[in-house]
mmCIF file of the N, C-alpha and C atoms, coordinates in Angstrom:
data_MODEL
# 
_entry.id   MODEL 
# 
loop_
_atom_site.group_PDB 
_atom_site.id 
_atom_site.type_symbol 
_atom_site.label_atom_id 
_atom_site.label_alt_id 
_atom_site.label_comp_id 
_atom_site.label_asym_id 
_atom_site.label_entity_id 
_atom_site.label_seq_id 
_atom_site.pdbx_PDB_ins_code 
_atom_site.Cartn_x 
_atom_site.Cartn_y 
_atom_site.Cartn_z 
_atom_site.occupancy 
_atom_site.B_iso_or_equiv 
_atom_site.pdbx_formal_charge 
_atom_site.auth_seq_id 
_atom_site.auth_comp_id 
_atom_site.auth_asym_id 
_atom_site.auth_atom_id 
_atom_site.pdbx_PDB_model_num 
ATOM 1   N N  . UNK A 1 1  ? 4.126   -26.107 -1.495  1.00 0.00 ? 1  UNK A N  1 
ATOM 2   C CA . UNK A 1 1  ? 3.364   -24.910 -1.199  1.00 0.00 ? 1  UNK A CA 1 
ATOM 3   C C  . UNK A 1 1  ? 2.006   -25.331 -0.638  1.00 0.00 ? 1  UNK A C  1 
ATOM 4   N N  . UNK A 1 2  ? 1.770   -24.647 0.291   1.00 0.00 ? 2  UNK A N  1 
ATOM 5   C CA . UNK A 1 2  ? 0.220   -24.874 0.877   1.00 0.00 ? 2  UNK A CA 1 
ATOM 6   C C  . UNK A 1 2  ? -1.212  -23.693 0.031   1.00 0.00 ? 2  UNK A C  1 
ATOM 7   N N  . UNK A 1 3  ? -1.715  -24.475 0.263   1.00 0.00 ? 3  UNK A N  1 
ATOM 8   C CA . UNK A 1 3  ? -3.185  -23.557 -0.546  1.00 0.00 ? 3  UNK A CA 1 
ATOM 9   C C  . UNK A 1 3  ? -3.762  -23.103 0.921   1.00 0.00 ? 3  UNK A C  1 
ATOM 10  N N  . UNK A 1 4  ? -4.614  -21.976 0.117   1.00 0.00 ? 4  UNK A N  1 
ATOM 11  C CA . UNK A 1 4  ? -5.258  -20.671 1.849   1.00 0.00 ? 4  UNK A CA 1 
ATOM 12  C C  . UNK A 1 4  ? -6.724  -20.501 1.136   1.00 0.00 ? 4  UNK A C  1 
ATOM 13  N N  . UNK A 1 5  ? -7.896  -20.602 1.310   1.00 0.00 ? 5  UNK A N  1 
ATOM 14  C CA . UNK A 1 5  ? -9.079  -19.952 1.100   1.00 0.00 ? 5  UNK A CA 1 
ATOM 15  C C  . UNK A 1 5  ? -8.883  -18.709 1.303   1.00 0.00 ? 5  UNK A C  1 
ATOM 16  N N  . UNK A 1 6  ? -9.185  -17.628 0.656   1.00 0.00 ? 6  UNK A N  1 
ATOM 17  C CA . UNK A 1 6  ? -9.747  -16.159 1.142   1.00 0.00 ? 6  UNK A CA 1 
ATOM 18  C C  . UNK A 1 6  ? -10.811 -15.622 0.457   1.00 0.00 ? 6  UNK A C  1 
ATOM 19  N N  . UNK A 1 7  ? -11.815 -15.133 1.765   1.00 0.00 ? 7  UNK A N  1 
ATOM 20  C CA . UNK A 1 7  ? -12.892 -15.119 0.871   1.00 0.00 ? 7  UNK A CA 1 
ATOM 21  C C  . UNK A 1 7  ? -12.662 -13.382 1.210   1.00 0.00 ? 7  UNK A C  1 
ATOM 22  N N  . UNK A 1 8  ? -13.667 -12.939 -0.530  1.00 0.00 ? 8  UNK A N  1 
ATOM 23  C CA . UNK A 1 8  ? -12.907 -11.364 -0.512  1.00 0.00 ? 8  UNK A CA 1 
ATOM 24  C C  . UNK A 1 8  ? -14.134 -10.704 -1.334  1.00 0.00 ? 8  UNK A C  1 
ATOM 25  N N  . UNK A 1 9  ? -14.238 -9.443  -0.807  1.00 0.00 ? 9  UNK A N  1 
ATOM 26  C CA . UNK A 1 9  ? -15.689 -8.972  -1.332  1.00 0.00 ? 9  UNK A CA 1 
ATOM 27  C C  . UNK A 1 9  ? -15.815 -8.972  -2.776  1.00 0.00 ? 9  UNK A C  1 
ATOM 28  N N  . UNK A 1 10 ? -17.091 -8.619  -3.582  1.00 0.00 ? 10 UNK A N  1 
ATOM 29  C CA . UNK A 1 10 ? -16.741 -8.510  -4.730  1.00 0.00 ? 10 UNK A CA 1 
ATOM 30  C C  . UNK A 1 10 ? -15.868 -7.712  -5.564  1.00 0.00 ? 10 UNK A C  1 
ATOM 31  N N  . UNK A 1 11 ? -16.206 -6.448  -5.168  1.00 0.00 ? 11 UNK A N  1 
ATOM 32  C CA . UNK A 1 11 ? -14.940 -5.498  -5.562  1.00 0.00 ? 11 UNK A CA 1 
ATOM 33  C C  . UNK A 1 11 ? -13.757 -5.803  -5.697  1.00 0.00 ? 11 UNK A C  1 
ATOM 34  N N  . UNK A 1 12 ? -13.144 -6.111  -4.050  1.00 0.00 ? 12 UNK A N  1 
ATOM 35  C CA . UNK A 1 12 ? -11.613 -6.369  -4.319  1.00 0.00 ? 12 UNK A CA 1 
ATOM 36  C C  . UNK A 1 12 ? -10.968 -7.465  -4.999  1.00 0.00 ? 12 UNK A C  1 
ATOM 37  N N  . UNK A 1 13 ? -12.361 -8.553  -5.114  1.00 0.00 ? 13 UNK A N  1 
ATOM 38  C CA . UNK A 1 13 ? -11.556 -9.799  -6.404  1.00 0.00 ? 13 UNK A CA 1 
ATOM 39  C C  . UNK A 1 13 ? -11.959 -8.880  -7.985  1.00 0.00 ? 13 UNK A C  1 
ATOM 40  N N  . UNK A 1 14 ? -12.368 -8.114  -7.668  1.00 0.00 ? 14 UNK A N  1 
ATOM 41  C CA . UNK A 1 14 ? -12.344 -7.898  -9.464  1.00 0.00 ? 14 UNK A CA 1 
ATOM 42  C C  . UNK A 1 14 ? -11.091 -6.890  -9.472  1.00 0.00 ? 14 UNK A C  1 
ATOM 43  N N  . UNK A 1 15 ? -11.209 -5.997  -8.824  1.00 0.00 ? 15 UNK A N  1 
ATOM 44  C CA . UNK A 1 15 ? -9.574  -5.309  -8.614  1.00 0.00 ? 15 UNK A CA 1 
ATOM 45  C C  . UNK A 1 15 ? -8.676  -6.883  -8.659  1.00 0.00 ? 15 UNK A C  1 
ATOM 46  N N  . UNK A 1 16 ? -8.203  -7.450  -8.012  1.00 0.00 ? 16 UNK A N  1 
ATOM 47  C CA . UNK A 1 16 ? -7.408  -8.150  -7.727  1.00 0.00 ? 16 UNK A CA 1 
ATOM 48  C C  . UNK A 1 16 ? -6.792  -9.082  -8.998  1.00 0.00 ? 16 UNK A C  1 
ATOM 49  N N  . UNK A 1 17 ? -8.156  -9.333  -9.802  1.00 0.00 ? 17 UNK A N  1 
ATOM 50  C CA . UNK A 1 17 ? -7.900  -9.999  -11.074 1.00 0.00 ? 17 UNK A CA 1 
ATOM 51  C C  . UNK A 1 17 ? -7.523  -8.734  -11.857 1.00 0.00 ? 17 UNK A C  1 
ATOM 52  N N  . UNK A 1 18 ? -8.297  -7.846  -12.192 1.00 0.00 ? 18 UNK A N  1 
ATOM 53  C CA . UNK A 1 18 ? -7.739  -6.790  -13.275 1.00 0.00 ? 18 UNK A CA 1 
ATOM 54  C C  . UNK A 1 18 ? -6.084  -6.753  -13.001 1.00 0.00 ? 18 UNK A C  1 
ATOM 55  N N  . UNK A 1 19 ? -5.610  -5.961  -11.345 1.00 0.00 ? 19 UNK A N  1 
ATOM 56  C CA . UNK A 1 19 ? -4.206  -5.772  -11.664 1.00 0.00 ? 19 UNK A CA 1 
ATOM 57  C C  . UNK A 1 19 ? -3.312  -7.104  -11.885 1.00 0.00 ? 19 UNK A C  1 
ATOM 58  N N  . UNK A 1 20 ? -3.776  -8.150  -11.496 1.00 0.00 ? 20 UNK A N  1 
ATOM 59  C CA . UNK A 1 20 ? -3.208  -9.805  -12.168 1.00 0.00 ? 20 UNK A CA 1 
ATOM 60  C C  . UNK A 1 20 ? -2.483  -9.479  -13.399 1.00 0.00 ? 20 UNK A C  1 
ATOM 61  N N  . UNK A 1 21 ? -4.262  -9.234  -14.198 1.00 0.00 ? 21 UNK A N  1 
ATOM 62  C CA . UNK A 1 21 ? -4.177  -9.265  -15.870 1.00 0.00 ? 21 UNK A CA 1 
ATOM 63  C C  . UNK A 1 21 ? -2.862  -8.134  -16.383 1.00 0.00 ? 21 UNK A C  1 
ATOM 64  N N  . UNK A 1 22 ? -3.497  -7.130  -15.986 1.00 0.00 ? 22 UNK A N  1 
ATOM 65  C CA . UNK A 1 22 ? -2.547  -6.393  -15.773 1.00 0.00 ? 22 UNK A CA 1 
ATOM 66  C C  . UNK A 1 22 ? -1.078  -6.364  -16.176 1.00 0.00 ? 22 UNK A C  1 
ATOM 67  N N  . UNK A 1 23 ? -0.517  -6.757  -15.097 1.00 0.00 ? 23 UNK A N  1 
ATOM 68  C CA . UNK A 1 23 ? 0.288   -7.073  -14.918 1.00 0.00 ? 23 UNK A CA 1 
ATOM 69  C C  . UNK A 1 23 ? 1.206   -8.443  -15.204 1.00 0.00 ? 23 UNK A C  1 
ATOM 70  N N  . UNK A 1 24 ? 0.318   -9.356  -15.630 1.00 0.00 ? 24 UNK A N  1 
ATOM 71  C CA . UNK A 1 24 ? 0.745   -10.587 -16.661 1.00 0.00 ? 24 UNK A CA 1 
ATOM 72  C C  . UNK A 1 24 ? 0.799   -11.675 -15.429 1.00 0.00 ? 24 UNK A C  1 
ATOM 73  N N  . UNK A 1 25 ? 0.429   -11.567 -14.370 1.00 0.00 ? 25 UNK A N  1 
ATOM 74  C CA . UNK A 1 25 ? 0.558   -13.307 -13.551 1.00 0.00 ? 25 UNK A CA 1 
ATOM 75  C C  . UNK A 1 25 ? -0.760  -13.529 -13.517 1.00 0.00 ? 25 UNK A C  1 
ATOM 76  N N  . UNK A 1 26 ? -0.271  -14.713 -12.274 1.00 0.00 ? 26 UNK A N  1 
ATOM 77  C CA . UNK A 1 26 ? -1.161  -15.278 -11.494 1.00 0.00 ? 26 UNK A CA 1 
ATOM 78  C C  . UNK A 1 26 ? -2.074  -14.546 -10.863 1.00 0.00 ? 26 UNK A C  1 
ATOM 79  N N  . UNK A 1 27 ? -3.529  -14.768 -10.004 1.00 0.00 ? 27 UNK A N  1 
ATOM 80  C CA . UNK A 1 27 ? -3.936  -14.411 -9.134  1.00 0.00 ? 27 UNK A CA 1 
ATOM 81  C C  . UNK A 1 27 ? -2.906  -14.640 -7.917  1.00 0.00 ? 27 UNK A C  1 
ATOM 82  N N  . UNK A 1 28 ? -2.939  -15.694 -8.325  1.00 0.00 ? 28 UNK A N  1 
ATOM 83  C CA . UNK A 1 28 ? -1.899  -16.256 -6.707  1.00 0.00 ? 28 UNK A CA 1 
ATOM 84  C C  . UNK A 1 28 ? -0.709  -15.606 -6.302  1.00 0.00 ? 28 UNK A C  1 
ATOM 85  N N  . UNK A 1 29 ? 0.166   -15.116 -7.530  1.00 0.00 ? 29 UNK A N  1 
ATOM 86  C CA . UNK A 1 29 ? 1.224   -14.842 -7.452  1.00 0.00 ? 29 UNK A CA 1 
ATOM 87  C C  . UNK A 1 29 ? 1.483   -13.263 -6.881  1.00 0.00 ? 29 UNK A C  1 
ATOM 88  N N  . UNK A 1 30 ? 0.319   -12.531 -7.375  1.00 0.00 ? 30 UNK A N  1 
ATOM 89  C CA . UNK A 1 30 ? 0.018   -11.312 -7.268  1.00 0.00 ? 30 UNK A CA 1 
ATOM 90  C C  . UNK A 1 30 ? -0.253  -11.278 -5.276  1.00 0.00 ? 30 UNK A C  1 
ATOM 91  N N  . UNK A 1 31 ? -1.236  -12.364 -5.087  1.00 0.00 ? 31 UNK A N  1 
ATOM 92  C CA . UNK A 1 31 ? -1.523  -12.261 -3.810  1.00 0.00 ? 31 UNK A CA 1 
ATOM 93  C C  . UNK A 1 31 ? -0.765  -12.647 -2.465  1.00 0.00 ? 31 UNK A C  1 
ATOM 94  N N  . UNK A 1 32 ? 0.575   -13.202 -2.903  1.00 0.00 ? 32 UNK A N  1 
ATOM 95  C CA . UNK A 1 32 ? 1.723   -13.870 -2.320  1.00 0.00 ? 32 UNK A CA 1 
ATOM 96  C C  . UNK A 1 32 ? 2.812   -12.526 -2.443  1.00 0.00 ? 32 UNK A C  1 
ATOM 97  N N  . UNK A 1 33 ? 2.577   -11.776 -3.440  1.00 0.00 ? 33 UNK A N  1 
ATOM 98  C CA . UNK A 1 33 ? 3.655   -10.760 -3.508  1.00 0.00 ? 33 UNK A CA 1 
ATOM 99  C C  . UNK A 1 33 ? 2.961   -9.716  -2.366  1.00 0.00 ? 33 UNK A C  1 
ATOM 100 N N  . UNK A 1 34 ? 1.783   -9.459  -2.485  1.00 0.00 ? 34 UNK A N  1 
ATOM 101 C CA . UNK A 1 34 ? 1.065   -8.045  -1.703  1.00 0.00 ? 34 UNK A CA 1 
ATOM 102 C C  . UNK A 1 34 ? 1.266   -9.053  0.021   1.00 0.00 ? 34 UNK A C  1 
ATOM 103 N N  . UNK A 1 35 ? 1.124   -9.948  0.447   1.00 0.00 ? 35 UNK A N  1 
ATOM 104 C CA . UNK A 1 35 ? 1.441   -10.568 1.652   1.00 0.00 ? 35 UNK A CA 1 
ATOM 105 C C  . UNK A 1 35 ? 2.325   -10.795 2.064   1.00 0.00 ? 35 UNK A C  1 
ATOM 106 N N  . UNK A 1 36 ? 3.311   -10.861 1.038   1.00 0.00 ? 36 UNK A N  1 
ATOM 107 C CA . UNK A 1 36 ? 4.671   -10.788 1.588   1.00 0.00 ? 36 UNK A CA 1 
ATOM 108 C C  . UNK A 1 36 ? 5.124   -9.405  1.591   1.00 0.00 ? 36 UNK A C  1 
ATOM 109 N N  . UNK A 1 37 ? 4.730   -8.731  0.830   1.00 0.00 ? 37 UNK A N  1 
ATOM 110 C CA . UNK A 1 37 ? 5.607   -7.036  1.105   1.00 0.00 ? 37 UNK A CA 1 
ATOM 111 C C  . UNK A 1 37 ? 4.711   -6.002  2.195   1.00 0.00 ? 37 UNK A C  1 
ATOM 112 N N  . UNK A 1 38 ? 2.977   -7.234  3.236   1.00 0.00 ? 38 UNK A N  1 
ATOM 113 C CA . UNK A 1 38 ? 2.849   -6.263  3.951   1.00 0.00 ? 38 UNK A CA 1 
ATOM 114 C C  . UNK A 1 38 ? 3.157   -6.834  5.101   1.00 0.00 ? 38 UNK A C  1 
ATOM 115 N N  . UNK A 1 39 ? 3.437   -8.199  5.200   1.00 0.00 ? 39 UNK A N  1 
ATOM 116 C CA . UNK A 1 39 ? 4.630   -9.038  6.280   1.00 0.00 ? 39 UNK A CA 1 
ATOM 117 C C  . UNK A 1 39 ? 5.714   -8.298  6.630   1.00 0.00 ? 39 UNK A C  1 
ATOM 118 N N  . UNK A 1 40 ? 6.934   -7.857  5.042   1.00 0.00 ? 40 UNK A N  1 
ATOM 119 C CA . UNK A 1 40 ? 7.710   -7.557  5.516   1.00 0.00 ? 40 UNK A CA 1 
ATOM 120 C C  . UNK A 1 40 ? 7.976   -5.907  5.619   1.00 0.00 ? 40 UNK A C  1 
ATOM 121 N N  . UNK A 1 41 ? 7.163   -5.801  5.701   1.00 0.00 ? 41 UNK A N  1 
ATOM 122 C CA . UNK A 1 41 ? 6.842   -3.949  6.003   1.00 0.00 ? 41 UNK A CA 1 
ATOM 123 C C  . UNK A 1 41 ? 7.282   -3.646  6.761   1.00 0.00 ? 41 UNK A C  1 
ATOM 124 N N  . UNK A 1 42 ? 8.562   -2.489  7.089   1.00 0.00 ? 42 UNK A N  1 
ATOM 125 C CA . UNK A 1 42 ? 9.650   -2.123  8.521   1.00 0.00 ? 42 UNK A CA 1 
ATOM 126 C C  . UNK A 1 42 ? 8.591   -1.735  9.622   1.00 0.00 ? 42 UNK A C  1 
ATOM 127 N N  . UNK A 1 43 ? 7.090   -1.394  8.997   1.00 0.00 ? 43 UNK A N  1 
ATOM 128 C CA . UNK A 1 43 ? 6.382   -0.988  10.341  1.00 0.00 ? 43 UNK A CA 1 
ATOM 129 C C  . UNK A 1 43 ? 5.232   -2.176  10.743  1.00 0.00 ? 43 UNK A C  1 
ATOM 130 N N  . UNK A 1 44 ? 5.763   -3.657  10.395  1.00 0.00 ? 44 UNK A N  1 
ATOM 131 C CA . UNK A 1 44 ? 4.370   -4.591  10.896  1.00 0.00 ? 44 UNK A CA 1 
ATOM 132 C C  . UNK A 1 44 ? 3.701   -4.556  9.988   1.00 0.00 ? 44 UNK A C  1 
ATOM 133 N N  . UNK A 1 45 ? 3.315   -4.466  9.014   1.00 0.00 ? 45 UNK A N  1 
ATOM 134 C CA . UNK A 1 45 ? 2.522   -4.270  8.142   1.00 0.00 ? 45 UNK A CA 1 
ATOM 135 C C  . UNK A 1 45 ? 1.371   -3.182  8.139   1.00 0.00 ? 45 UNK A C  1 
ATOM 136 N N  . UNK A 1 46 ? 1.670   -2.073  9.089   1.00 0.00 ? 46 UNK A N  1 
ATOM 137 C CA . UNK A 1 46 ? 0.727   -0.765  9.215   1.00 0.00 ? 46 UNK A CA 1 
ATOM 138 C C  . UNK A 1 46 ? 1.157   0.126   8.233   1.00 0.00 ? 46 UNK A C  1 
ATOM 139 N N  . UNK A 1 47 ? 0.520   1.022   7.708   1.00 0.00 ? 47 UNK A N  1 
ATOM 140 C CA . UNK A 1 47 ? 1.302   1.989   7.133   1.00 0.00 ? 47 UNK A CA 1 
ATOM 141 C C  . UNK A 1 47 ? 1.690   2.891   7.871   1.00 0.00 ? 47 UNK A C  1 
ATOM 142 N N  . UNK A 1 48 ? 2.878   3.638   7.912   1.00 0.00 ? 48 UNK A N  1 
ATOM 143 C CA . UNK A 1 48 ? 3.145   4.694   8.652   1.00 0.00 ? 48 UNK A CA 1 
ATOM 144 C C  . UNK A 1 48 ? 2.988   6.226   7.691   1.00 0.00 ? 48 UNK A C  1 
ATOM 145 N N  . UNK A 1 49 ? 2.241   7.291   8.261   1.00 0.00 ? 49 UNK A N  1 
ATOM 146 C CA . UNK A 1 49 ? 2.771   8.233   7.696   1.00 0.00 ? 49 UNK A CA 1 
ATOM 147 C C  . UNK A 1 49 ? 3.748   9.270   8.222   1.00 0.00 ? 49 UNK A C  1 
ATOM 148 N N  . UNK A 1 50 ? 5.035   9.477   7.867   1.00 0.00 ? 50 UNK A N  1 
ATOM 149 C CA . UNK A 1 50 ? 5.915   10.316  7.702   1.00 0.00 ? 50 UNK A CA 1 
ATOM 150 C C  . UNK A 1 50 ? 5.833   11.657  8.505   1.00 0.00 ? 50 UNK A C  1 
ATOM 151 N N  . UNK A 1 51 ? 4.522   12.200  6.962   1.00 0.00 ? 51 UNK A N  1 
ATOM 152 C CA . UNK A 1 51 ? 4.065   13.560  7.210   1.00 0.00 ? 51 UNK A CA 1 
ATOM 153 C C  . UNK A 1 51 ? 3.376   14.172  9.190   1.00 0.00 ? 51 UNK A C  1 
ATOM 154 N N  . UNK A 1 52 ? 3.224   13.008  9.565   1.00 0.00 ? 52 UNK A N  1 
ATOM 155 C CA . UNK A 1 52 ? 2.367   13.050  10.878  1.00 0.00 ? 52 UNK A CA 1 
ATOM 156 C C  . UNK A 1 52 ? 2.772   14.296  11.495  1.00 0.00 ? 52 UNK A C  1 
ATOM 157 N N  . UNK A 1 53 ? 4.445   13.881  11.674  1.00 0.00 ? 53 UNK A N  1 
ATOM 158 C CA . UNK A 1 53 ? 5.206   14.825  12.730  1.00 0.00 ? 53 UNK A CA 1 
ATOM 159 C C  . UNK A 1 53 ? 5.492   16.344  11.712  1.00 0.00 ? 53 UNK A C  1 
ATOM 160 N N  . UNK A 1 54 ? 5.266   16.445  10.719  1.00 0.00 ? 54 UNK A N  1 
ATOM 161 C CA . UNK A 1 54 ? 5.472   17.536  9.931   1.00 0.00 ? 54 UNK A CA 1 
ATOM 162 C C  . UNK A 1 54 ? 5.001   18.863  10.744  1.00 0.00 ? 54 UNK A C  1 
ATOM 163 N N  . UNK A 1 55 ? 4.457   18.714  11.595  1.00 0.00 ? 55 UNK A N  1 
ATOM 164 C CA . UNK A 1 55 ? 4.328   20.007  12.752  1.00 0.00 ? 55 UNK A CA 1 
ATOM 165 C C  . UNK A 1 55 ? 5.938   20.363  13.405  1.00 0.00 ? 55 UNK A C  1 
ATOM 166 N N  . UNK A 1 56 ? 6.153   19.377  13.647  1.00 0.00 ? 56 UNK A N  1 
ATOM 167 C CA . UNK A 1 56 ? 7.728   19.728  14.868  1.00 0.00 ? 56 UNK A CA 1 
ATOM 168 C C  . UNK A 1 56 ? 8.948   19.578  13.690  1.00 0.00 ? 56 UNK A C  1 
ATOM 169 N N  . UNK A 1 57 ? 8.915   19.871  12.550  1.00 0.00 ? 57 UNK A N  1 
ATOM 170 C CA . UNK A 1 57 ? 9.547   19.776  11.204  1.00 0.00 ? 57 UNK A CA 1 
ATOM 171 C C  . UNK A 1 57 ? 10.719  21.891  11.507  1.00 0.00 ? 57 UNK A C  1 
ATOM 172 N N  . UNK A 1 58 ? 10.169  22.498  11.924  1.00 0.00 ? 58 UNK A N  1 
ATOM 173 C CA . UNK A 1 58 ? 10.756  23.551  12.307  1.00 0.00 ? 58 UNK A CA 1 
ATOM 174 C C  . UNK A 1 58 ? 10.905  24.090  10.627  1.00 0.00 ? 58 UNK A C  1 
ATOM 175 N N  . UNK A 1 59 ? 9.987   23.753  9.559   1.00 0.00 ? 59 UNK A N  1 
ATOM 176 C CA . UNK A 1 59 ? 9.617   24.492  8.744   1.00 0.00 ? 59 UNK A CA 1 
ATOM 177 C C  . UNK A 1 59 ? 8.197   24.913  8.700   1.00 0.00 ? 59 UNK A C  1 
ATOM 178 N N  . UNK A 1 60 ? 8.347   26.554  8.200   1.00 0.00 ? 60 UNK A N  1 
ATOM 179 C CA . UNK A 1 60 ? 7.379   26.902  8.142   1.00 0.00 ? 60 UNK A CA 1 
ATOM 180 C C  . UNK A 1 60 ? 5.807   27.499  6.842   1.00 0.00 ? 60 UNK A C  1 
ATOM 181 N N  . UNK A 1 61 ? 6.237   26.375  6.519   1.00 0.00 ? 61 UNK A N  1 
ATOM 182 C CA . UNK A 1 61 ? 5.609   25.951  4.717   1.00 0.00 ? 61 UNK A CA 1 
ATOM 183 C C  . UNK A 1 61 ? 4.974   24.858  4.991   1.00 0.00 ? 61 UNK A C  1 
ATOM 184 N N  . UNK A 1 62 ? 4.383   23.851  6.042   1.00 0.00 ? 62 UNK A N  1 
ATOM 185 C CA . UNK A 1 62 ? 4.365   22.545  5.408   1.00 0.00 ? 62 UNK A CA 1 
ATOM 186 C C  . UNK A 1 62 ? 2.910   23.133  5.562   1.00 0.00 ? 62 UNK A C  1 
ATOM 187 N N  . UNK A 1 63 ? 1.766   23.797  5.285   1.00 0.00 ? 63 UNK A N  1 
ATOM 188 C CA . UNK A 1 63 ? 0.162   23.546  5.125   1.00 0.00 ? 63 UNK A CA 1 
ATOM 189 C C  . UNK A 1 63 ? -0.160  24.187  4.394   1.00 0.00 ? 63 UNK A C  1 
ATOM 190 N N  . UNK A 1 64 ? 0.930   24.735  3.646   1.00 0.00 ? 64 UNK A N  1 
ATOM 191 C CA . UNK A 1 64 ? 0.721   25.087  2.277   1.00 0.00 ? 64 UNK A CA 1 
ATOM 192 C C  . UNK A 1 64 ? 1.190   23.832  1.178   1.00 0.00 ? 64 UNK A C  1 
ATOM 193 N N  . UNK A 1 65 ? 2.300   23.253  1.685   1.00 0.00 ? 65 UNK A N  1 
ATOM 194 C CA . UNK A 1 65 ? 2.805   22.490  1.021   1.00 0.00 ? 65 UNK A CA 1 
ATOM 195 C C  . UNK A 1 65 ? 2.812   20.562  1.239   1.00 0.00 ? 65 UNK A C  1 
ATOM 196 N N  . UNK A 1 66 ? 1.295   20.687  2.233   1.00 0.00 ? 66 UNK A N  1 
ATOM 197 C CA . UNK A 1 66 ? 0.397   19.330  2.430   1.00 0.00 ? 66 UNK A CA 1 
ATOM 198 C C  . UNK A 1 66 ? 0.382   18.250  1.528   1.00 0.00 ? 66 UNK A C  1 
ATOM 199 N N  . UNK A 1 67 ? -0.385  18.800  0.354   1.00 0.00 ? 67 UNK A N  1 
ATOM 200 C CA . UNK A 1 67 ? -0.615  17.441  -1.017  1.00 0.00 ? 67 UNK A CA 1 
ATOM 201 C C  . UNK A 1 67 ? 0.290   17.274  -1.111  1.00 0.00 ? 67 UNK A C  1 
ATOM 202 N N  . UNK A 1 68 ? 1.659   18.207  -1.533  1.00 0.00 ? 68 UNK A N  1 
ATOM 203 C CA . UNK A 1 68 ? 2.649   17.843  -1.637  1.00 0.00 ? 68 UNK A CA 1 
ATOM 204 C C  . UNK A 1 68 ? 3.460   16.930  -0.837  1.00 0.00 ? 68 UNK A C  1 
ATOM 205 N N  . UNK A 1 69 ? 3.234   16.621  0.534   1.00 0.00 ? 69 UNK A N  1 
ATOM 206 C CA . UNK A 1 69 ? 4.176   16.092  1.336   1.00 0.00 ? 69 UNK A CA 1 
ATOM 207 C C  . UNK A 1 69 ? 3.488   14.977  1.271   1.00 0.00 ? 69 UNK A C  1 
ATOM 208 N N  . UNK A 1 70 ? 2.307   14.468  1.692   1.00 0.00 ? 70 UNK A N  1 
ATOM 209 C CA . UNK A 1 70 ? 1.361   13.193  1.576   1.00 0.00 ? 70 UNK A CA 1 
ATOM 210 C C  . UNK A 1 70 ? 1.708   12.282  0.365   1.00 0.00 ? 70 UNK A C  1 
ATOM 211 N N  . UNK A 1 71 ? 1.571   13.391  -1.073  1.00 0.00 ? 71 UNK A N  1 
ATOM 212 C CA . UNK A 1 71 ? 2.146   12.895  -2.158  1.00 0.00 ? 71 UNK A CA 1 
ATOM 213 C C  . UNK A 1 71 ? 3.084   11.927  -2.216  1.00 0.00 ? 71 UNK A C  1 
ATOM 214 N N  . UNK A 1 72 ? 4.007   12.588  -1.695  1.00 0.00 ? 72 UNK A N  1 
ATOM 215 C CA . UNK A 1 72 ? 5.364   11.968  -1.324  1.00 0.00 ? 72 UNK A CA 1 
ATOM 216 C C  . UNK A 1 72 ? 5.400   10.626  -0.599  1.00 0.00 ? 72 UNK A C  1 
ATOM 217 N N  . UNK A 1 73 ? 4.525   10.804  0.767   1.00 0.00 ? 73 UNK A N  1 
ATOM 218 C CA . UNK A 1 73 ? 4.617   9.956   1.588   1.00 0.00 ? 73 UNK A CA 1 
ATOM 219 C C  . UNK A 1 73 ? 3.667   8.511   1.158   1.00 0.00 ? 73 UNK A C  1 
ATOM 220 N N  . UNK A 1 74 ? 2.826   8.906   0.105   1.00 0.00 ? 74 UNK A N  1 
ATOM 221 C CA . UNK A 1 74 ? 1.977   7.626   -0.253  1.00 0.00 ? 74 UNK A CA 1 
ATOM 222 C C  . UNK A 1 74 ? 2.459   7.360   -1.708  1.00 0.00 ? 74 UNK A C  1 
ATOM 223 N N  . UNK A 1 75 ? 3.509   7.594   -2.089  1.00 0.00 ? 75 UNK A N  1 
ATOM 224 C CA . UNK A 1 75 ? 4.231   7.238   -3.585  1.00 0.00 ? 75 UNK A CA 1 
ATOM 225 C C  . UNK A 1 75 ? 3.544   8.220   -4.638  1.00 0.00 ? 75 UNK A C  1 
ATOM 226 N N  . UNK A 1 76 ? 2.867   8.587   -4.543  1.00 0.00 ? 76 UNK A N  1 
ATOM 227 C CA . UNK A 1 76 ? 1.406   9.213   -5.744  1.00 0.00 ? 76 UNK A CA 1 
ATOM 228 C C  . UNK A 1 76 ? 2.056   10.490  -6.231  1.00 0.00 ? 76 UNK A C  1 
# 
């Protein structure tokens, strides 16, 4: 295995260690999992949202039913 410097603001290394702890690993291991699942992301590693096209959806509920669809589309 090769070693990587990343230098990372303060915030996101203290996030980064909490969900570690968290979650019971490594720093490293944690940071090899989030790089590999935004490597292998079906869209490049961008996020896509879903909801975008929810205009040409040919229902006529979706801006009432917004949080709800975003919800959806960001896991939450």
């Amino acid at each position: 295995m090769r070693r990587t410097t990343v230098k990372l603001p303060e915030e996101l290394d203290e996030r980064l260690r909490h969900e570690a702890e968290r979650r019971g690993v490594t720093v490293s291991e944690l940071t090899r999992e989030a790089i590999t699942e935004f490597l292998d992301a079906p869209s490049g590693g961008r996020r896509r949202f879903g909801a975008a096209a929810a205009g040409r959806s040919g229902q006529s509920d979706i801006s009432g039913r917004i949080h709800e669809i975003l919800s959806k589309e960001w896991g939450r």
